[in-house]
KEDREN-199232 format. One record per atom (N, C-alpha, C, O): x, y, z. Coordinates in steps of 0.1 Angstrom, whole numbers, plus 2048, in hexadecimal, padded with zeros to 3 digits. Layout:
residues N
XYZ ...
***
This chain:
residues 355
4DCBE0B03 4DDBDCB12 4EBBD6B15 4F0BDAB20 4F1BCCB0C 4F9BC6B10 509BD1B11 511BD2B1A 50ABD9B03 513BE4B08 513BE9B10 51DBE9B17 504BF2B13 501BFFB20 506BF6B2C 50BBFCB35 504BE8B2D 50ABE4B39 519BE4B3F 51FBE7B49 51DBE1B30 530BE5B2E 531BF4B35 536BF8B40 52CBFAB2D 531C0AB2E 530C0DB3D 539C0EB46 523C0EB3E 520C13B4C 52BC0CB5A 52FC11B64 530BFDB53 534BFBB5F 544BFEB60 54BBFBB69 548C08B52 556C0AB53 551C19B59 559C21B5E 547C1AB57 547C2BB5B 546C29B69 54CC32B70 53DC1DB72 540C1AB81 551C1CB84 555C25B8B 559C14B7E 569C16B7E 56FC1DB7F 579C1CB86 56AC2DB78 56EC35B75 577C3EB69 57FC47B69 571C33B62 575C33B52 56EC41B4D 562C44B50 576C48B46 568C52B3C 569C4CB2E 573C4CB27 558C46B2B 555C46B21 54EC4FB1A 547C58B1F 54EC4AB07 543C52B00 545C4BAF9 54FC44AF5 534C4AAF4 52FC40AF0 52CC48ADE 523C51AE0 52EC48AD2 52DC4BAC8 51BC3FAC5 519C34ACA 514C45ABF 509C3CABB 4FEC46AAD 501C51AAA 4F5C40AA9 4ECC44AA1 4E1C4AAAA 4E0C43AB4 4D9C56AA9 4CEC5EAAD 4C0C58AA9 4C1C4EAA2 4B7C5BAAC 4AAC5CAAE 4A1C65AAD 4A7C70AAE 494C67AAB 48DC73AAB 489C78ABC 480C73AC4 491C84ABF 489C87AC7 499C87AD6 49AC8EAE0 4A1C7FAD2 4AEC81AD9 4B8C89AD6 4BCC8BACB 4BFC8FAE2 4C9C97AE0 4D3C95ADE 4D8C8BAE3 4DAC9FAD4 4E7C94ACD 4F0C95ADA 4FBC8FADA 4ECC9BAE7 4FBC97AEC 4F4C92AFC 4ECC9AB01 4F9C86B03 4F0C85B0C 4FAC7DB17 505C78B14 4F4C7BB23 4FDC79B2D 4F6C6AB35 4EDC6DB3D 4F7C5DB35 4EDC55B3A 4F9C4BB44 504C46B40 4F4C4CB4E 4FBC43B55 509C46B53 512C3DB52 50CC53B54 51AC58B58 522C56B42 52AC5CB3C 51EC4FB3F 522C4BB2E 51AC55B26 50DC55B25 525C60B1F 52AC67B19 522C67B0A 52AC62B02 516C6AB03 50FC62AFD 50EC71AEB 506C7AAEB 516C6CAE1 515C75AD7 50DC70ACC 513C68AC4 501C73AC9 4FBC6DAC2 4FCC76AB1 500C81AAE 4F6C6DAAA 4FDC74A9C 4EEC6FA90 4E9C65A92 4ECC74A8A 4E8C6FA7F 4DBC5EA81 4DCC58A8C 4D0C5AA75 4CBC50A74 4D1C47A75 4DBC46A6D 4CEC3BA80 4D6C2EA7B 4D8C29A6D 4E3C26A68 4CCC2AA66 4D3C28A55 4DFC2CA53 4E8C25A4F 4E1C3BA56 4F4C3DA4F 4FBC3DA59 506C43A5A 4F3C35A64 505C39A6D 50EC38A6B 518C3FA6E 510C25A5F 51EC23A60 522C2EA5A 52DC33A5D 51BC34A50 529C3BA48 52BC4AA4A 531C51A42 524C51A58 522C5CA5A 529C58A69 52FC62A6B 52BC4FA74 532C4FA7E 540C4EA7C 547C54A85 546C47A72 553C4AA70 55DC55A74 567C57A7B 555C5DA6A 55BC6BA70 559C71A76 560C7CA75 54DC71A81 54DC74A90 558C6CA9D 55DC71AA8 55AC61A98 55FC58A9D 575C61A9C 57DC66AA4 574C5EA8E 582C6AA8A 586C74A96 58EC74A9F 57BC7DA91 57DC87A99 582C85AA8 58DC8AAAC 579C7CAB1 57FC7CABF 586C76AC1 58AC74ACD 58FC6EAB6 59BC65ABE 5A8C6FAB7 5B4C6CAB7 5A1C79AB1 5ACC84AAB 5ADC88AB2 5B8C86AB7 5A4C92ABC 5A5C9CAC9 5A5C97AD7 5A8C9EAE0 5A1C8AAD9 5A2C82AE2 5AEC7EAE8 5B8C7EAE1 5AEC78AF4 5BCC6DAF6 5B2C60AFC 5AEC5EB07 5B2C5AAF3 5A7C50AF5 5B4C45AF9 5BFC46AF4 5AEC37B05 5B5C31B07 5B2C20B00 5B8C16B01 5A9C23AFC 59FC14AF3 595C17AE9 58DC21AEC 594C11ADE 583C17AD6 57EC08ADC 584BFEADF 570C0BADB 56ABFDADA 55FC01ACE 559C0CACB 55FBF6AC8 557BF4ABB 54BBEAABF 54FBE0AC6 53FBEAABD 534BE5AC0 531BE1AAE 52CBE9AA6 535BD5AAA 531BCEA9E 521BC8A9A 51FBBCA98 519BD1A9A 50EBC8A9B 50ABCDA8B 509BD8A86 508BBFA87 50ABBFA77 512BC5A6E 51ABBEA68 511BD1A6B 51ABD3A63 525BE0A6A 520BEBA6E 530BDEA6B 53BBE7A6E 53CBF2A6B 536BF7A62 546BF8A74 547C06A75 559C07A70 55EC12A6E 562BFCA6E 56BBF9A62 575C02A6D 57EC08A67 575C03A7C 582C0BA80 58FC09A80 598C10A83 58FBFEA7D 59FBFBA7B 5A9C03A6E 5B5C04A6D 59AC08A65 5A3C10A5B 5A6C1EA60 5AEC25A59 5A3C23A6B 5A4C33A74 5A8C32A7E 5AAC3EA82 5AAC29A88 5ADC27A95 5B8C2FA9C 5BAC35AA7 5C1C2DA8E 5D1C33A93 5D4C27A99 5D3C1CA95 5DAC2CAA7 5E5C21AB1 5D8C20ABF 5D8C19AC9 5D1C26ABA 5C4C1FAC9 5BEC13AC8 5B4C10AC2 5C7C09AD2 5BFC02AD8 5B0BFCAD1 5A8C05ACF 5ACBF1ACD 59DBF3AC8 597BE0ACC 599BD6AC6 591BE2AD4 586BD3AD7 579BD6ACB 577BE2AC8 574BCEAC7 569BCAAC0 55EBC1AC4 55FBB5AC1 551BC5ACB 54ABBCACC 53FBB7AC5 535BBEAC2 541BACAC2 535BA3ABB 528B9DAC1 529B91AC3 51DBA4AC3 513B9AAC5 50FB8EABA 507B84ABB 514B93AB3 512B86AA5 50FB8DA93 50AB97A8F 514B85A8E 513B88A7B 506B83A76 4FFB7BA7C 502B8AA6A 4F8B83A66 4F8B7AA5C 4EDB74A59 507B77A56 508B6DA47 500B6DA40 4FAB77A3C 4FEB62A3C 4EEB63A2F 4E3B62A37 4D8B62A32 4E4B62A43 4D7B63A4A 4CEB72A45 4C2B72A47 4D3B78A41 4D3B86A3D 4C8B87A30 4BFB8FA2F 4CCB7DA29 4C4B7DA1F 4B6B79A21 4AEB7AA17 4B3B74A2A 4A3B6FA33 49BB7EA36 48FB7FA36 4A6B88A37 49DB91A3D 49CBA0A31 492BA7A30 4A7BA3A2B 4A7BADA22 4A7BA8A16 4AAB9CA13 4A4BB5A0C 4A4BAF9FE 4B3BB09FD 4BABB7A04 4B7BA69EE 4C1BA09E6 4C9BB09ED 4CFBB19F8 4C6BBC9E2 4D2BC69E5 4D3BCA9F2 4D9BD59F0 4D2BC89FF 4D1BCBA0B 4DABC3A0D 4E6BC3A0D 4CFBB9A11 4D9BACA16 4E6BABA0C 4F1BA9A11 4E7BACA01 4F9BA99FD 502BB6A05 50EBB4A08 4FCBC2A08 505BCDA0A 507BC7A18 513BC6A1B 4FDBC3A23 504BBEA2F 50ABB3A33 50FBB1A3E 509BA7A26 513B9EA24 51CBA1A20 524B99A26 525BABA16 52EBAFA14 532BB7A1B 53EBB7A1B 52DBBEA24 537BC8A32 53ABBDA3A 546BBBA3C 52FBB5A40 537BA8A48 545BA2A42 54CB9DA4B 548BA1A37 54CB98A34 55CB9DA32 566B96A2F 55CBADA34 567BB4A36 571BB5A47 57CBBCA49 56ABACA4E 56EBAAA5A 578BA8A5B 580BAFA61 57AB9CA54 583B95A58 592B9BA54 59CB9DA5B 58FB9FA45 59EB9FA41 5A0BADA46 5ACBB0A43 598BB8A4E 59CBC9A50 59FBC4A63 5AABC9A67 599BBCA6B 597BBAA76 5A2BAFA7E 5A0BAAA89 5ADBAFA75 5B5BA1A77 5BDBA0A85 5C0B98A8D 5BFBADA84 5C9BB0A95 5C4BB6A9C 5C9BC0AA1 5B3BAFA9F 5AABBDAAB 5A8BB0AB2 5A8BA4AAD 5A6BB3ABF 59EBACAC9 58FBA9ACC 587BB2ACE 58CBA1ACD 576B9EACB 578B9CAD4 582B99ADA 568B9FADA 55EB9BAEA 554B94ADE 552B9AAD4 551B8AAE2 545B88ADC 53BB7CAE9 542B75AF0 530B7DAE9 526B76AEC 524B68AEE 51DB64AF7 529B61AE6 523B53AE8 532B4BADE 53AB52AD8 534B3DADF 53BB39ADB 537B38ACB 53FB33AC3 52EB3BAC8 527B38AB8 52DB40AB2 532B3EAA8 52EB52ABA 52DB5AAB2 541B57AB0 546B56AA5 546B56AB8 553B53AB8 558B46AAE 563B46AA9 54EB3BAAC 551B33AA1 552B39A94 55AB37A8B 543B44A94 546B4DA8A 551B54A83 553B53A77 558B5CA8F 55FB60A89 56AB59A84 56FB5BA79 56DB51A8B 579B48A87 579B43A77 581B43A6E 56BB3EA79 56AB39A69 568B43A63 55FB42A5B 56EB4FA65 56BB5CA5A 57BB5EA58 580B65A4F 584B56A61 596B5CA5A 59AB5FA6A 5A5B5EA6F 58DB66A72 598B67A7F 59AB65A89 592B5EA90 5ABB6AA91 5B2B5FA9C 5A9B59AA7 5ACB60AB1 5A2B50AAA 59FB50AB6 5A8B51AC5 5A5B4DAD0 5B2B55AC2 5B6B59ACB 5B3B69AD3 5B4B6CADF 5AFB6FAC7 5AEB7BACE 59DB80ACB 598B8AAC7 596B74AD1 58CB70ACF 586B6CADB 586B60ADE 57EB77AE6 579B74AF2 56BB75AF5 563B7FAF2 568B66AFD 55AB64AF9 555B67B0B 559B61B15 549B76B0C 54AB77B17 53AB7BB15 535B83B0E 535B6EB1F 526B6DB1F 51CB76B24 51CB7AB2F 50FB7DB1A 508B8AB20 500B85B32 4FEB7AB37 4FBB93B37 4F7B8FB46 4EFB8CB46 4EEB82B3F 4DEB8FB4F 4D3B8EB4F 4D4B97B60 4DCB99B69 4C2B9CB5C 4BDBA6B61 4B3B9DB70 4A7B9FB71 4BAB95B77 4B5B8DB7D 4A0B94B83 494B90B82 4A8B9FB88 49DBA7B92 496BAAB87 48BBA8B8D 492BADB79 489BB1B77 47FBA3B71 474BA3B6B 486B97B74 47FB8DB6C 47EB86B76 476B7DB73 483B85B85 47CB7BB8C 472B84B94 474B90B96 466B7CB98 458B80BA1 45EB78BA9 464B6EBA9 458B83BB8 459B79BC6 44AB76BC7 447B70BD2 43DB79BBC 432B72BBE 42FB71BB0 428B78BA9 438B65BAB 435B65B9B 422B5DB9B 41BB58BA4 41FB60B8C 40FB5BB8C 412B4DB8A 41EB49B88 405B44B8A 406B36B86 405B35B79 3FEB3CB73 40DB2BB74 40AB26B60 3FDB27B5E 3F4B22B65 3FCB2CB55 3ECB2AB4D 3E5B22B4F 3EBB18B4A 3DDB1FB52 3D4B12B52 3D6B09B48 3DBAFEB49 3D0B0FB3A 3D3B0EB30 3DFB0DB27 3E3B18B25 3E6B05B21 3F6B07B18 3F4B15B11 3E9B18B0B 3FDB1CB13 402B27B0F 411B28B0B 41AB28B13 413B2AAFD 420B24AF9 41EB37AF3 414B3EAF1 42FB39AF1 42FB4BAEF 43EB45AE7 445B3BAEA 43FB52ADA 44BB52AD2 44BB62AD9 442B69ADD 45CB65AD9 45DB72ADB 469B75AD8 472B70ADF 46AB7EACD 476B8BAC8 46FB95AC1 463B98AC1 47BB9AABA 476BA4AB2 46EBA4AA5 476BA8A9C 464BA2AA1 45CB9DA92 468BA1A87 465BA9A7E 474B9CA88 477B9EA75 476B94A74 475B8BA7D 477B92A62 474B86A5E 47DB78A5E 479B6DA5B 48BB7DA62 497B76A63 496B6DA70 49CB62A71 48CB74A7C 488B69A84 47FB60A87 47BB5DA93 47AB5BA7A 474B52A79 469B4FA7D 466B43A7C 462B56A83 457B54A8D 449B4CA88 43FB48A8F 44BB4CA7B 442B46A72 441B37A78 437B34A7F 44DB2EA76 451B24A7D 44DB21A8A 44DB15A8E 44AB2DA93 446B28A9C 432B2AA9B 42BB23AA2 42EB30A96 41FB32A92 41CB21A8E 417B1AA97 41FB1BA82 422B12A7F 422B06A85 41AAFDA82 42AB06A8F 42EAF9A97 41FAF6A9C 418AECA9D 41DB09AA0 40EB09AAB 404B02AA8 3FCAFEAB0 403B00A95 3F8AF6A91 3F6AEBA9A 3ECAE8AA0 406AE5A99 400AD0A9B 403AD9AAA 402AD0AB2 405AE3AB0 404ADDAC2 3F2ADEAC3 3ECAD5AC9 3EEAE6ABF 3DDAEBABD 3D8AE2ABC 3CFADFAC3 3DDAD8AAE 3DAACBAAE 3D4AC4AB9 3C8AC3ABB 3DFABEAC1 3E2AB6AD1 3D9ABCAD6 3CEAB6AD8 3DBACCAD9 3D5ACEAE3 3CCADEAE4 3D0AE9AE9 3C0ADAADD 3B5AE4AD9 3B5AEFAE0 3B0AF8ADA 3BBAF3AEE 3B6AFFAFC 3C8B04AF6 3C5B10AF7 3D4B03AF2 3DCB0AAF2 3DAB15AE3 3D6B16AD8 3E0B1AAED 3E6B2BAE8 3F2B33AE4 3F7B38AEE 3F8B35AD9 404B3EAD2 403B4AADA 3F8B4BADE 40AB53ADF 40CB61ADF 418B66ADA 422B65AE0 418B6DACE 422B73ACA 426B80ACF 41EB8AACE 434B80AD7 434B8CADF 43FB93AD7 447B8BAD1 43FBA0AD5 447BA6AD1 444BB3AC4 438BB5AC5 44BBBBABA 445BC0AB4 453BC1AA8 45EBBEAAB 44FBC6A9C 459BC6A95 452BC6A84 446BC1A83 457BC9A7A 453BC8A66 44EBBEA68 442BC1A68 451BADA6A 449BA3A65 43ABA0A69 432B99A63 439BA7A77 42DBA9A79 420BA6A71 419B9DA75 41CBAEA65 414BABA61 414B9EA56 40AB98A52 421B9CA52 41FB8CA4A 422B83A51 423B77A4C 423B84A60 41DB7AA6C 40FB7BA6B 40BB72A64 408B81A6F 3F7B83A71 3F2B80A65 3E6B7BA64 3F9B82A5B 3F4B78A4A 3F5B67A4B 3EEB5EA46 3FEB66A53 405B56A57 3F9B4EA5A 3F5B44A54 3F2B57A6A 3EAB54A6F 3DEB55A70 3D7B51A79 3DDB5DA63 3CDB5CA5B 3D1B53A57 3CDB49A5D 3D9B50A4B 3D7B3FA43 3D7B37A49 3CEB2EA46 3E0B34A55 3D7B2AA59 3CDB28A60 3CFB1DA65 3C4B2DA62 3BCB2DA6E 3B9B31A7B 3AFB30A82 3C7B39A7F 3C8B38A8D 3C2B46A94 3C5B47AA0 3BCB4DA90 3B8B59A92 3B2B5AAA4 3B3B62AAD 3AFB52AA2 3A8B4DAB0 3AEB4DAC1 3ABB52ACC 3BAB41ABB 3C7B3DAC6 3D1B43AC3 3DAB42ACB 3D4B4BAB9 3E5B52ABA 3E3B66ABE 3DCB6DAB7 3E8B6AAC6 3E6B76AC9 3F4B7BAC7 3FEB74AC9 3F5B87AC2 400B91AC2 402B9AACC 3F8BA1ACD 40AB9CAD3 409BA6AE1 40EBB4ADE 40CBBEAE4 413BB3AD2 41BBC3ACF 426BCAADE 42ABC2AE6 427BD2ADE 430BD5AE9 425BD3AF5 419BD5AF6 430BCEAFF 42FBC7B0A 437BD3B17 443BD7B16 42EBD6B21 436BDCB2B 43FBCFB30 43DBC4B2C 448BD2B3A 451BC8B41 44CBC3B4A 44FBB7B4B 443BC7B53 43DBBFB5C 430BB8B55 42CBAEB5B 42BBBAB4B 420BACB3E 427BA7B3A 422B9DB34 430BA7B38 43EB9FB30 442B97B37 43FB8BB34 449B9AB44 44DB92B50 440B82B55 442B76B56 433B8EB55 42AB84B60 426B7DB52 41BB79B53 42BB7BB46 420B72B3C 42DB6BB3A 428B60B37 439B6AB3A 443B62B3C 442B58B46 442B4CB44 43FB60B56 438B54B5D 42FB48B5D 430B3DB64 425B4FB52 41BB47B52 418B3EB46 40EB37B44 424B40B3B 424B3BB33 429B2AB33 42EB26B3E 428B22B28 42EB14B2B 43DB10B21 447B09B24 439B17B17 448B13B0D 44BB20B05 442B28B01 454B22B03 459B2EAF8 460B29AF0 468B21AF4 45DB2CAE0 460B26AD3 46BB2EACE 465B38AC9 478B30ACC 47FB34AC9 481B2DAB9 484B21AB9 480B34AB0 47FB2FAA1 48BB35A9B 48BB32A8F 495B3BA9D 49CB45A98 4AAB3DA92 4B0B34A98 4ACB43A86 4BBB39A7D 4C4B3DA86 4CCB34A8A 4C6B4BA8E 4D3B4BA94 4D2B59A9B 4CBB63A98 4DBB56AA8 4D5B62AB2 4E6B63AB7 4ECB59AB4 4EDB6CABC 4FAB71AC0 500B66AD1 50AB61AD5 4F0B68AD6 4F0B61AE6 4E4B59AE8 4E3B4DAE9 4D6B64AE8 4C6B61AE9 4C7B66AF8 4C7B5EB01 4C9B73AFB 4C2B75B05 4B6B76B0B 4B6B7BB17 4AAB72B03 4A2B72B05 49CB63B0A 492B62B11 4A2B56B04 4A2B4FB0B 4A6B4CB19 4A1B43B20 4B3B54B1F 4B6B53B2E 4ADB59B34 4ACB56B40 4A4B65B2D 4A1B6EB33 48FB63B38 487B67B40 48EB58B30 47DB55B2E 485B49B3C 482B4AB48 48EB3FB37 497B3BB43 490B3EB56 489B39B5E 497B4AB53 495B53B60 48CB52B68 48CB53B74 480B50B5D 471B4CB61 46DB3FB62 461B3EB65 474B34B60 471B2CB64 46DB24B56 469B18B56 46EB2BB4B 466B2BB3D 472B20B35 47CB26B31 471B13B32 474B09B26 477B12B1A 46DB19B15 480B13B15 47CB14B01 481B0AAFB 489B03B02 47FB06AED 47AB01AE7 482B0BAD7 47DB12ACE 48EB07AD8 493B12AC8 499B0FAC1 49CB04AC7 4A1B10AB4 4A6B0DAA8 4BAB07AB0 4C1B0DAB8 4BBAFBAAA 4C7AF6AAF 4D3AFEAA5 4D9AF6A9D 4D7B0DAA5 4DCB15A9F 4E1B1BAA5 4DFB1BAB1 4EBB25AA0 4F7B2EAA8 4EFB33AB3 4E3B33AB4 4F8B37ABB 4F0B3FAC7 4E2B37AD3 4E1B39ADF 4DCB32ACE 4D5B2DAD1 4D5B21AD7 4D0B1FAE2 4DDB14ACF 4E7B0DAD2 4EEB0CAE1 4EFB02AE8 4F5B1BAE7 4FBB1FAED 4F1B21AFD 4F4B1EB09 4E5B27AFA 4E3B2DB03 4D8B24B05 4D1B28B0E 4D3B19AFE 4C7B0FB04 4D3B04B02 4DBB00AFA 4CEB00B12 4D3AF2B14 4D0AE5B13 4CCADFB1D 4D2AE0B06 4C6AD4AFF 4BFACBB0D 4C5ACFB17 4B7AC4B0F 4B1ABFB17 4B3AC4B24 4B4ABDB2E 4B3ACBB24 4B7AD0B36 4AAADBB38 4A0ADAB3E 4AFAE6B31 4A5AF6B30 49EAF7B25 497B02B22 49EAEBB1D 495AEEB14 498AE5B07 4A1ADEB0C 496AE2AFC 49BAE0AEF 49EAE3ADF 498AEAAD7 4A8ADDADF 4ABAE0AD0 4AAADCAC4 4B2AD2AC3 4A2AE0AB7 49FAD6AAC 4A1ADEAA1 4A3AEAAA3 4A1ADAA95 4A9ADFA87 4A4AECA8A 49DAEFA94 4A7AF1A81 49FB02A7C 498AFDA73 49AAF4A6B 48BB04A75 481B07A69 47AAF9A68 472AF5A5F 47DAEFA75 471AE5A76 468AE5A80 469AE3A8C 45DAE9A76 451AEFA80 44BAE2A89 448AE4A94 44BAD6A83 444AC7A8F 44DAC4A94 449ABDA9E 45DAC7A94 469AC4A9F 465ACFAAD 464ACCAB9 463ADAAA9 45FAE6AB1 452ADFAB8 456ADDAC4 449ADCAB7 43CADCAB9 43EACDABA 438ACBAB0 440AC1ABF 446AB3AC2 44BAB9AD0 448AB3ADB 454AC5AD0 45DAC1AE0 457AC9AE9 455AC7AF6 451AD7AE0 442AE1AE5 43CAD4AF0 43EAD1AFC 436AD0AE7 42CAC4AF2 432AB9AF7 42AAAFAF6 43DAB6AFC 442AAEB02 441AB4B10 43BAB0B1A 449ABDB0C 443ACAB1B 438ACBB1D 436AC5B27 42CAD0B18 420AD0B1C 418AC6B22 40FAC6B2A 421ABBB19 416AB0B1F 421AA8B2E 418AA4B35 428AA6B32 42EAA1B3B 432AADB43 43CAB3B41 426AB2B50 429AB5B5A 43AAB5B63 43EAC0B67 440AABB63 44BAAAB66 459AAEB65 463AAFB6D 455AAFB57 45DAB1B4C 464ABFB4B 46FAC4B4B 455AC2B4C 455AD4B4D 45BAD2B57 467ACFB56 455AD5B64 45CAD9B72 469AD7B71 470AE0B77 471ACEB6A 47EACAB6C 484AD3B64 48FAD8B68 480AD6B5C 488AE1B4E 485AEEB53 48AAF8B4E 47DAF0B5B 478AFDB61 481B03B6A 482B0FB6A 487AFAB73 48BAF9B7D 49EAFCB76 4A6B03B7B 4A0AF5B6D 4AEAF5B67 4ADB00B67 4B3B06B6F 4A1B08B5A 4A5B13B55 4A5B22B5E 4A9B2DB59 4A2B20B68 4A4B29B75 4B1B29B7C 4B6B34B81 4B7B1EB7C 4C4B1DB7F 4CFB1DB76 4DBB21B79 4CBB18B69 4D3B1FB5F 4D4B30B5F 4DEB37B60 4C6B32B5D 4CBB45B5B 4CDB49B68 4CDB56B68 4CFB44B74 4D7B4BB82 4E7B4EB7D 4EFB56B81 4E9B44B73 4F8B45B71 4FDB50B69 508B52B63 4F5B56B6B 4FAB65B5D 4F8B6FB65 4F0B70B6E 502B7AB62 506B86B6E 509B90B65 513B8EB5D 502B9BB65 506BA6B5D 516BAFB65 51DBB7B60 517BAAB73 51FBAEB78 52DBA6B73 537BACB77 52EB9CB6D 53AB91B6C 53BB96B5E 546B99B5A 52FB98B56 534B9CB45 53ABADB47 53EBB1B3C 53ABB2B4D 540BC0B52 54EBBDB54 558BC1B4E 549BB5B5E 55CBB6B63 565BADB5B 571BAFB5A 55FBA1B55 566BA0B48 56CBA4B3C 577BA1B37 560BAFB36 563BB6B2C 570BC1B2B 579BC3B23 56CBC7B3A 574BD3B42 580BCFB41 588BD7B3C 587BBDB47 593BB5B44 595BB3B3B 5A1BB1B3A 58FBB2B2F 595BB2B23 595BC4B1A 59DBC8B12 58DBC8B1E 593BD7B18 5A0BDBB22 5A9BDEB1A 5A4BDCB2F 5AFBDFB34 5B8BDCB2E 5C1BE3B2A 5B5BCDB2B 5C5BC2B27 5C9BC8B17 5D4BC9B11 5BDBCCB12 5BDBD1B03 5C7BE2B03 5D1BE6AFC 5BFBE7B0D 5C5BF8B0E 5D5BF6B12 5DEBFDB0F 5D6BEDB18 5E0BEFB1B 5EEBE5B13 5F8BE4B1B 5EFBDEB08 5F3BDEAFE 5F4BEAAF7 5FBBEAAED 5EBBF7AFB 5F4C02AF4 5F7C09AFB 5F2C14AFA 600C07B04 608C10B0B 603C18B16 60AC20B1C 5F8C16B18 5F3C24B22 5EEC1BB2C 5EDC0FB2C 5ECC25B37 5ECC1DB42 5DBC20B4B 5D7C18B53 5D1C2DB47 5C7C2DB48 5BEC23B47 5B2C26B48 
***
């Protein structure tokens, strides 16, 4: 989402892009979306090492005026093929040993060790990255923050505010929501749900989302008991998504480390408190006592302590409800456009060309 927004809005400009990416079953390798130029290639498993030399090819026959490199976990290493083009790199974020949370030993070492090639191949490229965490990142990896620009993702205002949103649940209704790997923790937030269940016998978990850990979640939640009060929603249309965000009371964000959390601006929007891990990214995009709170990772009664602080103090809520609506007004997918677009210009044109 947060690239297609880039692209599209250089293609408003009148930029021609093409977009290099990994295929799917059922898509055409060559496709046209929103004016962006779209060559699809091979299984994400081998892209990195099968896009390279698609990538070759068009900056061989091309007169390309910029590459942009989209780093999301492990690299595509362009600085060894680039030639003299121009090249931004954007980072939604690394995974460090976070990595080892989610794959086995030989996995996780292979995408700890491509990360970790960043730094010393990547030394004279330019970053976009996301949040100031991921930019602490890199710095503590060897590189310049100088050429290190931190340009915040937007939000999709219209599809997340209602001009007749529903009323909160009668009932507490507290919802975790990403993707089920196991790297985000969501156990932690099952967990917490004991002691709030505790307090308060009528509340309810919904785990929204779908993903591998899935079923050693619903193992979680057989052992403990919760068969009852914790529901899984599996894929969610946008508009059950939207109206249960309304009507929800806290979102437990459990996760060691996230690039930005757009998904907290996005629960924000609604009016929705969270409640997530005082860690990279997250850090960034909940604003401790204001929109919500922040407590260690992986402590489930810190989670479930500030859970019901909100629950139980009417006030409380409304006030943090009320932040976090005005907090996520502040985000414009139109400002991270025309940022981005300012820093690819200023980049293209350190090589000479004037396109």
């Amino acid at each position: 989402m947060h690239l297609h927004h880039i692209l599209k809005g250089a293609v408003a400009r009148g930029w021609e892009v093409d977009l290099v990416c990994a295929g799917y079953d059922g898509a055409p390798a060559h496709d046209v979306i929103d004016g962006i130029n779209i060559h699809r290639h091979v299984h994400w498993t081998v892209a990195n090492f099968v896009l390279p030399g698609v990538i070759k090819r068009l900056l061989r026959h091309g007169n390309y005026d910029l590459l942009v490199e989209d780093i999301n976990k492990i690299p595509f290493y362009t600085p060894l093929y680039r030639g003299t083009t121009p090249l931004v790199a954007i980072v939604p974020h690394l995974f460090g040993t976070t990595v080892y949370r989610e794959a086995n030993p030989l996995t996780a070492s292979y995408v700890y060790g491509a990360e970790r090639l960043i730094a010393p191949l990547y030394r004279d490229v330019d970053f976009e990255v996301i949040s100031p965490s991921t930019s602490d990142d890199l710095i503590g990896r060897g590189l310049d923050g100088d050429r290190i620009r931190t340009i915040y993702c937007g939000m999709e205002h219209e599809r997340f505010a209602l001009d007749n949103p529903p009323p909160r649940s009668e009932t507490p209704l507290i919802v975790s929501w990403s993707r089920l790997r196991r790297y985000k923790s969501v156990d932690v937030a099952i967990r917490a749900f004991v002691h709030i269940q505790r307090e308060l016998p009528d509340a309810r978990l919904l785990v929204m989302g779908r993903g591998p850990d899935e079923k050693r979640l619903r193992g979680v939640v057989d052992k403990l008991g919760l068969n009852e009060t914790v529901t899984f929603s599996g894929f969610m249309s946008w508009a059950d998504l939207v109206q249960t965000l309304h009507r929800a009371h806290v979102f437990l964000n459990p996760s060691p480390k996230e690039g930005w959390g757009l998904t907290v601006i996005e629960a924000n929007q609604c009016g929705l408190p969270v409640v997530a891990s005082a860690r990279p990214g997250l850090r960034d995009s909940v604003r401790d006592g204001e929109t919500g709170f922040l407590v260690p990772y992986g402590d489930d009664r810190a989670f479930a302590d500030k859970a019901l602080k909100l629950l139980r103090d009417p006030k409380l809520f409304a006030a943090q409800s009320e932040a976090a609506r005005q907090w996520a007004a502040t985000f414009s997918w139109q400002r991270c456009v025309d940022e981005s677009l300012a820093l690819f210009t200023e980049v293209a044109g350190r090589g000479g060309r004037t396109r």
